[in-house]
C-alpha positions in Angstrom: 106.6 71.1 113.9 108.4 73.7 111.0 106.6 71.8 108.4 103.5 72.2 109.9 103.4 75.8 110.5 104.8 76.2 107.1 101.5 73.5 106.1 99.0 76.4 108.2 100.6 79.4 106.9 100.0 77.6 103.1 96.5 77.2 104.3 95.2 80.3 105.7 97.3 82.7 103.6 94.2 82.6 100.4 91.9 82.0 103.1 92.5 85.7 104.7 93.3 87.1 101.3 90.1 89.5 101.5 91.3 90.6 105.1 94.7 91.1 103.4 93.2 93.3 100.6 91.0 95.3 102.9 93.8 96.5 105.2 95.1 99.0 103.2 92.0 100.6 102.6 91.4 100.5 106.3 94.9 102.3 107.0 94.5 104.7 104.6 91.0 105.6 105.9 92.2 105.6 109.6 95.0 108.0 108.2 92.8 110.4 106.9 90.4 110.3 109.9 93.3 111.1 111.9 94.1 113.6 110.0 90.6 115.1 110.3 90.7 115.0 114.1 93.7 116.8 114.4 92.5 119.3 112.2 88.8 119.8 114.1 86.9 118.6 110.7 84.3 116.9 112.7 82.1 116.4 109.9 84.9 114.3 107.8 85.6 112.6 110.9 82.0 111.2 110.9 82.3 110.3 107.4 85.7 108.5 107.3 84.5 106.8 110.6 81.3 105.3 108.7 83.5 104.1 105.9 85.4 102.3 108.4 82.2 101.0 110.0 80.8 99.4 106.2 84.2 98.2 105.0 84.1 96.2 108.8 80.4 95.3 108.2 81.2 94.1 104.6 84.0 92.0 105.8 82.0 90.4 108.8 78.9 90.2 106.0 81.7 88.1 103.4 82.7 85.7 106.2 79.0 84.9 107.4 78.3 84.1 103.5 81.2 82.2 104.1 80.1 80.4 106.5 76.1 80.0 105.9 77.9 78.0 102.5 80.6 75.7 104.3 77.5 74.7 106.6 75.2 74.5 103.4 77.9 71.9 101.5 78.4 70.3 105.1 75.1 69.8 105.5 74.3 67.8 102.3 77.0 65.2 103.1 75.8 64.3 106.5 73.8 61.3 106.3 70.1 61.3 107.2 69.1 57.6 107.7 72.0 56.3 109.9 71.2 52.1 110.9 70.1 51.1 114.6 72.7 48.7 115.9 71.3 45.2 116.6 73.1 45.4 120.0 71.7 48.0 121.7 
């Protein structure tokens, strides 16, 4: 069971990569909006909160590309003519 977590974490540590990257970004934004609110800057507020709104868009965008591709590759591997059994 060790060696298998140890197998997943190998796994799904380059597949998150981007998420891992992003987060900083997303911390620092949330900082500053913070930062904005507690000062009454409503206008930065609304800005910081869009950037947080694209960088989430982007991210969701990157993992439907993702996605529309696995399904693309699987796709083209499925067989199309598959025989009738005789003893059906």
């Amino acid at each position: 069971m060790k060696n298998l977590r140890a197998l997943a974490g190998l796994f799904l540590a380059p597949l998150l990569l981007p998420l891992q990257l992003a987060l900083p970004l997303l911390r620092v934004t949330a900082a500053r909006a913070r930062a904005a609110r507690a000062a009454g800057d409503r206008g930065a507020l609304s800005i910081e909160l869009a950037l947080i709104v694209v960088v989430v868009v982007a991210i969701a965008g990157a993992i439907v590309a993702a996605l529309a591709t696995l399904g693309q590759k699987a796709k083209g591997s499925i067989p199309q003519n598959l025989p009738i059994p005789a003893n059906s």
